[in-house]
Each structure stands twice: as structure tokens, then as C-alpha cells.
C-alpha positions as CSV (number, residue, x, y, z in Angstrom):
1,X,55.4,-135.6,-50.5
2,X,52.3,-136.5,-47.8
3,X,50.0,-135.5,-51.4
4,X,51.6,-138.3,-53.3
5,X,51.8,-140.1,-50.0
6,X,47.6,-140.2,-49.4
7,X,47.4,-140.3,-53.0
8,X,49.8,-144.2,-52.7
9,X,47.3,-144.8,-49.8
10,X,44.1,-143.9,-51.5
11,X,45.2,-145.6,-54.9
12,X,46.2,-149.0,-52.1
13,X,43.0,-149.5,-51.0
14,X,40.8,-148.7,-54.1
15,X,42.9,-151.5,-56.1
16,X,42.3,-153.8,-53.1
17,X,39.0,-153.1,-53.0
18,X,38.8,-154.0,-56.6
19,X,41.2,-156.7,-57.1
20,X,40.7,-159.4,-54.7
21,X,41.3,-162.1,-56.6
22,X,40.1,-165.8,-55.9
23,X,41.5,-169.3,-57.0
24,X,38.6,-171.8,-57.0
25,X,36.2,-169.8,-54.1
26,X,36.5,-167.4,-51.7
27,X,39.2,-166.9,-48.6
28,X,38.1,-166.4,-45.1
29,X,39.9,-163.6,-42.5
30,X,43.5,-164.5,-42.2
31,X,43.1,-164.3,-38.3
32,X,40.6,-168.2,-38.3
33,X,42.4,-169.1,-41.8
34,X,42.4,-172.0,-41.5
35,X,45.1,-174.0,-43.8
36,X,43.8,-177.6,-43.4
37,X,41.1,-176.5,-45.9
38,X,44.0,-174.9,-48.3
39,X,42.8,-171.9,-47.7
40,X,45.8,-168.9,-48.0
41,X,45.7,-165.5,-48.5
42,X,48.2,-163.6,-50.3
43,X,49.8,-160.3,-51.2
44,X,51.1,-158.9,-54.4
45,X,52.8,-156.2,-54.9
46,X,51.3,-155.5,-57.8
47,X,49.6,-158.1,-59.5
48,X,49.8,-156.2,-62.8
49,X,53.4,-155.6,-62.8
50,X,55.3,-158.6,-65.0
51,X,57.8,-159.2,-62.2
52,X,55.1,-160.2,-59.9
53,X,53.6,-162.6,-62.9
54,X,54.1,-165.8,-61.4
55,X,51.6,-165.4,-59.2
56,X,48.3,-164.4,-61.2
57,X,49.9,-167.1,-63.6
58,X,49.5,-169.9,-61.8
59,X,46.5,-169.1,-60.7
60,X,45.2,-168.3,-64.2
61,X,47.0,-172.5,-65.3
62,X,45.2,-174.1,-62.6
63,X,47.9,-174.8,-60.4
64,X,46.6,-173.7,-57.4
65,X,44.0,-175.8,-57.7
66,X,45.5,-178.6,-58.7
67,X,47.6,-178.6,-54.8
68,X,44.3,-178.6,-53.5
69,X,44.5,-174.8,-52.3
70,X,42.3,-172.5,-52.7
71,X,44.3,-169.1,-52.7
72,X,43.1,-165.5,-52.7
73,X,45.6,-163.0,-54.5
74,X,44.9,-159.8,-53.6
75,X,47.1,-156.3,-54.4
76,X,49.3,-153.3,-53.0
77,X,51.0,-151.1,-55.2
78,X,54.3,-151.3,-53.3
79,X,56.0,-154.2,-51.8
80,X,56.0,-152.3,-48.4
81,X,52.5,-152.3,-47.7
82,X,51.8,-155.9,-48.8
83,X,55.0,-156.7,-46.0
84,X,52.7,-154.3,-43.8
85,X,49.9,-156.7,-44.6
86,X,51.5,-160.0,-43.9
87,X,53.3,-158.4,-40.5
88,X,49.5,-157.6,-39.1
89,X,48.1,-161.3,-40.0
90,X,45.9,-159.9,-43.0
91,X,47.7,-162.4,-45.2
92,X,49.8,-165.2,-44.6
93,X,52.1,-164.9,-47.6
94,X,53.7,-162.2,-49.9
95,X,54.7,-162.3,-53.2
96,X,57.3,-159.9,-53.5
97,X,60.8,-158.5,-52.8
98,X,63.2,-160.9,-50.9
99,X,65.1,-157.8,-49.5
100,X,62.1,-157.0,-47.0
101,X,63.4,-160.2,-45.2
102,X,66.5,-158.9,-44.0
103,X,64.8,-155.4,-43.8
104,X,62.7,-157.0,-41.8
105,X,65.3,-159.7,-39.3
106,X,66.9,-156.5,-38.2
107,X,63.4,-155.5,-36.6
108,X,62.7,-158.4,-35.0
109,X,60.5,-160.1,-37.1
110,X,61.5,-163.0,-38.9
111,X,60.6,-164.0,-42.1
112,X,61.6,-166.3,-45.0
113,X,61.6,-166.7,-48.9
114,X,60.0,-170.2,-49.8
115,X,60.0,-169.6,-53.3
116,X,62.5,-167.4,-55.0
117,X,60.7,-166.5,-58.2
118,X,63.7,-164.4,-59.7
119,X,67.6,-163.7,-59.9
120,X,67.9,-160.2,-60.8
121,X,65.2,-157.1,-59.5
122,X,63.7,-156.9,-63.1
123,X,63.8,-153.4,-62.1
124,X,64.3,-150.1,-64.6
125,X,65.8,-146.9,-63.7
126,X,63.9,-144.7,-66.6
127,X,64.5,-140.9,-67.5
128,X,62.2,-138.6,-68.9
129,X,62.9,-137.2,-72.2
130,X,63.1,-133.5,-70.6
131,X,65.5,-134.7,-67.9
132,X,67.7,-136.7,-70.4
133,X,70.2,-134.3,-71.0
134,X,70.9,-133.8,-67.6
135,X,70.6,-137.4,-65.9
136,X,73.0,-139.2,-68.3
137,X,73.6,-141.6,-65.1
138,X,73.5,-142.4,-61.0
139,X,75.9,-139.6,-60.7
140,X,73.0,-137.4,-61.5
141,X,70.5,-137.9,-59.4
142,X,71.8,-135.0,-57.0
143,X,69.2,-132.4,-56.3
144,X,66.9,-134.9,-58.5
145,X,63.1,-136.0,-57.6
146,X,62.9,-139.7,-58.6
147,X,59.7,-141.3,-58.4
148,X,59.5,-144.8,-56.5
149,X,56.4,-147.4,-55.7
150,X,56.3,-146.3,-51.9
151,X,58.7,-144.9,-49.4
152,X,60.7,-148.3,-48.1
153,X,59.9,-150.1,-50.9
154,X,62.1,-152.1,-52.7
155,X,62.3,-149.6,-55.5
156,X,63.3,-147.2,-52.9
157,X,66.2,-149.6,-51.7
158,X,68.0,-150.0,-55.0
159,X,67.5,-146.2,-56.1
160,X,69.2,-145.6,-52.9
161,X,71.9,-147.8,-53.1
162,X,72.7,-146.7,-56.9
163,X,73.1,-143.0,-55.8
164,X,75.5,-144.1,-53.2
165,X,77.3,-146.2,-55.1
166,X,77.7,-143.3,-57.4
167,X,78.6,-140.8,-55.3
168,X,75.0,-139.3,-54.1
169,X,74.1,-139.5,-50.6
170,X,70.3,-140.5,-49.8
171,X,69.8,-136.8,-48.4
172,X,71.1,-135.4,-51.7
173,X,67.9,-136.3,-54.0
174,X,64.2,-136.5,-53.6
175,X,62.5,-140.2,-53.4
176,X,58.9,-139.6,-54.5
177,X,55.8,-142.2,-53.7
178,X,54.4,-142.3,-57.6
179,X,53.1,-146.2,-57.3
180,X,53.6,-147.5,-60.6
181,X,51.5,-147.8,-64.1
182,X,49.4,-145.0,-65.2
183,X,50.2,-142.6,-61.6
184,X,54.2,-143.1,-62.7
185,X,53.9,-142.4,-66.1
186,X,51.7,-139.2,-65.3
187,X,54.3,-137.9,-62.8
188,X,56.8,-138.3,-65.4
189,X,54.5,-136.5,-67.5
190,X,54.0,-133.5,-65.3
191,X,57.8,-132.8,-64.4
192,X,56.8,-133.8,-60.8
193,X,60.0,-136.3,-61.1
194,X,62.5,-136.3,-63.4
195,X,62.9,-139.9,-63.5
196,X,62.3,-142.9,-61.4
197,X,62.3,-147.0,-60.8
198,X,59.6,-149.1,-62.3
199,X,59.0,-152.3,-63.6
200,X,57.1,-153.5,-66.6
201,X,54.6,-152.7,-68.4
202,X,54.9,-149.4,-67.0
203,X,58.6,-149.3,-69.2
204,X,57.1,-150.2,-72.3
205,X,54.4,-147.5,-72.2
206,X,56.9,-145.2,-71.3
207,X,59.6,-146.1,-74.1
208,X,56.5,-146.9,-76.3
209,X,54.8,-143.2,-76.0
210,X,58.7,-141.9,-76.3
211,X,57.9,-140.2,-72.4
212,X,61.4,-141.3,-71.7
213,X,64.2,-143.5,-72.0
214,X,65.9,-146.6,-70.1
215,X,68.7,-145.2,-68.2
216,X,70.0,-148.6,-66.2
217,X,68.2,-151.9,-66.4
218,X,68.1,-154.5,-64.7
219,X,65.4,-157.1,-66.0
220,X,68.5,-159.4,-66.7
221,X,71.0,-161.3,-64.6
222,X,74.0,-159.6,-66.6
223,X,72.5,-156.2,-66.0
224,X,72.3,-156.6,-61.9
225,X,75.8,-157.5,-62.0
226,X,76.6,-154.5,-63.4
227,X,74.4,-152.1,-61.6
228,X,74.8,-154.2,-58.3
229,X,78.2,-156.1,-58.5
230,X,75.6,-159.6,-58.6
231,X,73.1,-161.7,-58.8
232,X,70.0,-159.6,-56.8
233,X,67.3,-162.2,-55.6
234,X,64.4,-160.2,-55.9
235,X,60.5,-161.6,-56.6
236,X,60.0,-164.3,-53.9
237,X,57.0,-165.7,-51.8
238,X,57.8,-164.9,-48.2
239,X,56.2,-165.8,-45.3
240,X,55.9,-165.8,-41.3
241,X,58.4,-168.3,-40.3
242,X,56.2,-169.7,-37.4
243,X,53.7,-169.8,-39.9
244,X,55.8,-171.6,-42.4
245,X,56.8,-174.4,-39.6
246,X,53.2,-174.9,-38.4
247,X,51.7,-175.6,-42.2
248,X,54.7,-177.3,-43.8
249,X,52.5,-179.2,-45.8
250,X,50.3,-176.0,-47.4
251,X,53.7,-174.7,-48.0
252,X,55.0,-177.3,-49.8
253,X,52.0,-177.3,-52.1
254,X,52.4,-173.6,-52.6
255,X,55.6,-174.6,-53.8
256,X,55.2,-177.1,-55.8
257,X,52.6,-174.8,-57.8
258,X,55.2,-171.9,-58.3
259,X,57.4,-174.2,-59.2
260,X,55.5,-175.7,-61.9
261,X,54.5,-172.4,-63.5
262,X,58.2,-171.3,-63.5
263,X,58.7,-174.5,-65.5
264,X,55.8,-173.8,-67.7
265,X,57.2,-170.3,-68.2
266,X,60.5,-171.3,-69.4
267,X,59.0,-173.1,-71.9
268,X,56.3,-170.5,-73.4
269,X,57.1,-167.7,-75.7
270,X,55.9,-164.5,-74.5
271,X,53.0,-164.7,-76.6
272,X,51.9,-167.8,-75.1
273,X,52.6,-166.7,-71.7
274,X,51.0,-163.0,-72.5
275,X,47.7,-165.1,-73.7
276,X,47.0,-166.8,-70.2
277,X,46.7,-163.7,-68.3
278,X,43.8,-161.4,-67.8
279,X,43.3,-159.0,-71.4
280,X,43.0,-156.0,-68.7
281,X,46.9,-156.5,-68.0
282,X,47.9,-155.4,-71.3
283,X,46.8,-151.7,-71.1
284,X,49.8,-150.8,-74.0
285,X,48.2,-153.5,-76.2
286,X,48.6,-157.2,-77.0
287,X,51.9,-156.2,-78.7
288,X,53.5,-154.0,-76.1
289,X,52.6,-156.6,-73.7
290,X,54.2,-159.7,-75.1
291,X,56.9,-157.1,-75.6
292,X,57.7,-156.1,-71.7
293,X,56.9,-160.1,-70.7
294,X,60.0,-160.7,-73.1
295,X,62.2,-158.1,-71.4
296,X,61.5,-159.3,-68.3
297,X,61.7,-163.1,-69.0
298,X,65.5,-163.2,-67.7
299,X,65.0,-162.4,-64.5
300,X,63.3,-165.2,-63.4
301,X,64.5,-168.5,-62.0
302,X,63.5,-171.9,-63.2
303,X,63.2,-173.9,-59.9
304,X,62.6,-171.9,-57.1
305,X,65.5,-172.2,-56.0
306,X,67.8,-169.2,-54.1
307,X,70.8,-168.5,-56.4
308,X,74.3,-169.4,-53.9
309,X,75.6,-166.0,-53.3
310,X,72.2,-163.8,-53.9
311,X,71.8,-163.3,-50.5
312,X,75.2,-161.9,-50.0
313,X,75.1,-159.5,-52.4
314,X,71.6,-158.1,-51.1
315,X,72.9,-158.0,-47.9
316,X,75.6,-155.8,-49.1
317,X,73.5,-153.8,-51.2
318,X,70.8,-153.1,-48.3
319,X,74.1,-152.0,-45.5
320,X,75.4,-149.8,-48.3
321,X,73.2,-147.5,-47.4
322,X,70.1,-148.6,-44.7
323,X,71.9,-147.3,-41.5
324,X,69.1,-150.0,-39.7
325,X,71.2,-152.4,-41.1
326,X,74.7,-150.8,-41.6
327,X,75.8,-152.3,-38.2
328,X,74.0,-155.1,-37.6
329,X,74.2,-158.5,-37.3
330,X,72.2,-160.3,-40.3
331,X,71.5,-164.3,-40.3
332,X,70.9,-164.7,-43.8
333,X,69.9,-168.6,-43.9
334,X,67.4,-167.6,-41.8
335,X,66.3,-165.3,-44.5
336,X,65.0,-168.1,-47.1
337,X,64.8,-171.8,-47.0
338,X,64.9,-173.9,-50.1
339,X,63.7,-176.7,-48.2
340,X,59.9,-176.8,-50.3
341,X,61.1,-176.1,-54.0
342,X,63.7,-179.1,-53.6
343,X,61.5,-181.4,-53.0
């Protein structure tokens, strides 16, 4: 596990090195970032991956710009280093899970969604073809290596909380740091897990080169209800609350362009969508692209705006399982604020 662990790490800082990513110039050190110039650095958690496309998106419509910010996107491969990131002031926001928040409360630090890109994890628990026979569902992943984006990460949450669920304690199966994209689908490949968690448009390559099959999914709000008894607020852009309070107004711009391209998005085909964004994300092809936008489409919310009892049910999801959080006492509207995409 420390090989695929150094390999996660390696992999981190290569793709940061190589995909800093700026709106309309540069960004300066988050430590003097100073927001009165719009300047704002943020993490991805995988600025590749479709359920993290709202970001690169409005940066690739203008959107950005048009707020008078000037925002640097850069990329982890896992949610939990880009939480890592925004924790040690390298960035001020995050764009990715929502669950980290409460993750996070229960440690003492507290921050908040201000934009809640999407209502169910647009996550999908795959199977490789060799494995099929014997991992028919959660009730198989005993004595199982299943591949996850990093240890802690959000994929590591829910492929937690599914084995429990189904009978399977967290000691009873292997979670494996495989990142996501082309390292998951080789570990699939080699037999070094026998299935995992990923996102798009690491499914469609995988369905696409028949390396394995869908086993649960849930890109669509129907399909976290099933899996996880509700609606699962999952992409967001969280932030320092301190942070959030001392630069209401940068915030409320960074809102306002989310919002917009979440507007924008419901409104596009997947073609159209697929045709803003940089040719280099569509490794499968311009087909298979389109293809896993599509999939992935229902997972996302139209305003912003934190779905009523989504909290709740991550809540219960997380304590299901996260003995950090078992017994403790959560505040969940500190958690998010949907004072910015209301307005």
C-alpha cells in the first residue's frame, strides 16, 4: 500500500506541476493573496474528472472573468490532498466533496460549502471483468482490494459506508490509493484490485475497453437514494469560513460565476458542453467523452443551492462508519451557507 501511496504522491505533484491553470493572468502565493485584486487560488480534485467540470467550465466560458476575478485552478488527484491544500493556506478554495466539511468540523477546523455544484456523488462502484463472478454486489467486497482516489478521500468514505451497510466491516476489505484515469484503469488491469470507485471518464474507458462493468452507480439522484437512502451533496466549492466572512464580496462573485455555468450547463447538450473544454480531457475520444458528460449530467444542481435534507443524509452516511464522527456532535448549518448563490 505505501507503493501505491508514493506513487498517489508522486503522480500529485507532477499533475500540479503541470496543470496550474490560470483565468485571465497569473495568481500570487495564497499566504499575501490578496482578494481586492480578485485574485483566488483554487483546488480541484481532479480537474479532468466530469464531476469536478464546473470548474474548468467556467473558466473555459469566461465567467471568471466576467466577476472581475482572476482565479488560478490548479489539481490533486484526490479530494483529500486538495482539503490538505486549502487547510495549510496554499489555496483559499476547493472544489470538491462537501463531506470533507463535516470530516473536517469534528477536527476543529471549520469550513463551509458556498456553492453546491451537485446532488448526488456522481460516483461509480466498477468491477473488473475477472472479478465479476464473484463481486455481484457490496456484500462482496469481503477479503476484496478495491481501488480508491486516496486514503480519506471521498471515494474512500462511500466505499466504506457501502460495505457496512452491506454487512462488511472496513477491516474486512482492502482500500487501495489507485488515483483515478489511466493509474485506476491499469490497476484494474493488473489484478492489483478487483474493483473500485471512480468517476467519469475513467467509467467510460473502462466499460468502453470492456475492462469491467458498472456494479452500483450513482451519477444520478435516483441512484444515491438507492445506494445511500438520499440525496448525497457531493461536488461543492468549500472554503475557510474566516476566509469566507472576511471576502464576502470575492465570494459572492465566485458564486455568481458557478452559478451561471450551472445555468449554462442545463441548457447544453453534452456535445455542446464536451466542445468548451480542453481536447486533452477527452482521452476515450470525442464520442466517449460526450458520452460520460451525459451520464454524469444528473448529478448536478441548477442553482447552487444545498438540496433541504442533503446534509442529513451525509451526516448519517459519514457516522455509519467514521468512528471520528460516530459520537460526535456535528453542526451541520455550519457546514454550508447558501447565503452567495441566493442572491
Amino acid at each position: 500500500m505505501r507503493t501505491h501511496l508514493k506513487l498517489a504522491t508522486a503522480t500529485a505533484a507532477t499533475m500540479l506541476a503541470l496543470t496550474t491553470l490560470t483565468a485571465c493572468g497569473g495568481g500570487s502565493s495564497a499566504g499575501s493573496a490578496d482578494a481586492k485584486d480578485g485574485k483566488v487560488k483554487i483546488m480541484v480534485g481532479g480537474l479532468d474528472k466530469v464531476i469536478y467540470l464546473p470548474a474548468r467550465l467556467t473558466q473555459q466560458l469566461g465567467y471568471f472573468e466576467d466577476e472581475g476575478l482572476h482565479v488560478t485552478l490548479l489539481t490533486e488527484p484526490a479530494g483529500v490532498q486538495a482539503t490538505t491544500s486549502l487547510i495549510s493556506g496554499d489555496v483559499q478554495g476547493v472544489v470538491g466533496f462537501y463531506d470533507h466539511t463535516l470530516d473536517l468540523q469534528v477536527k476543529g477546523k471549520q469550513v463551509e460549502s458556498v456553492v453546491q455544484l451537485a446532488h448526488a456523488p456522481g460516483e461509480v462502484e466498477v468491477v473488473s471483468n475477472k472479478a465479476a463472478g464473484d463481486v455481484t454486489s457490496a456484500k462482496d467486497f469481503k477479503g476484496k482490494k478495491l481501488g480508491v482516489t486516496g486514503l480519506g478521500s471521498s471515494t474512500d468514505f462511500l466505499t466504506k459506508y457501502l460495505a457496512v451497510k452491506n454487512g462488511v466491516q472496513t477491516n474486512e476489505f482492502t482500500p487501495v490509493a489507485v488515483g483515478a484515469g489511466q493509474t485506476f484503469i491499469s490497476a484494474l488491469q493488473q489484478g492489483s484490485i478487483q474493483g473500485g470507485m471512480t468517476t467519469d471518464p475513467t467509467v467510460a474507458q473502462i466499460v468502453d475497453k470492456k475492462l469491467g462493468k458498472v456494479l452500483i452507480d450513482m451519477r444520478t439522484p435516483e441512484g444515491s437514494k438507492e445506494a445511500l437512502g438520499g440525496p448525497y451533496p457531493s461536488s461543492s466549492l468549500y472554503m475557510n469560513t474566516d476566509w469566507v466572512n472576511s471576502h464576502k464580496d470575492t465570494v459572492r462573485k465566485l458564486a455568481k460565476a458557478f452559478v451561471k455555468t450551472l445555468k449554462w450547463m442545463s441548457t447544453h447538450s453534452a456535445e455542446q458542453i464536451a466542445a468548451k473544454m480542453p481536447a486533452d480531457y477527452a482521452q476515450g475520444g470525442k464520442q466517449l467523452y460526450a458520452q460520460a458528460i451525459k451520464d454524469t449530467l444528473p448529478m448536478f444542481t441548477k442553482d447552487g443551492v444545498m438540496p433541504a435534507d442533503g446534509p442529513a443524509t451525509v451526516e448519517r452516511v459519514l457516522k455509519a462508519f467514521n468512528p471520528n464522527l460516530k459520537n460526535a456532535t456535528v453542526d451541520l448549518k455550519k457546514t454550508y451557507t447558501t447565503e452567495f448563490v441566493k442572491k
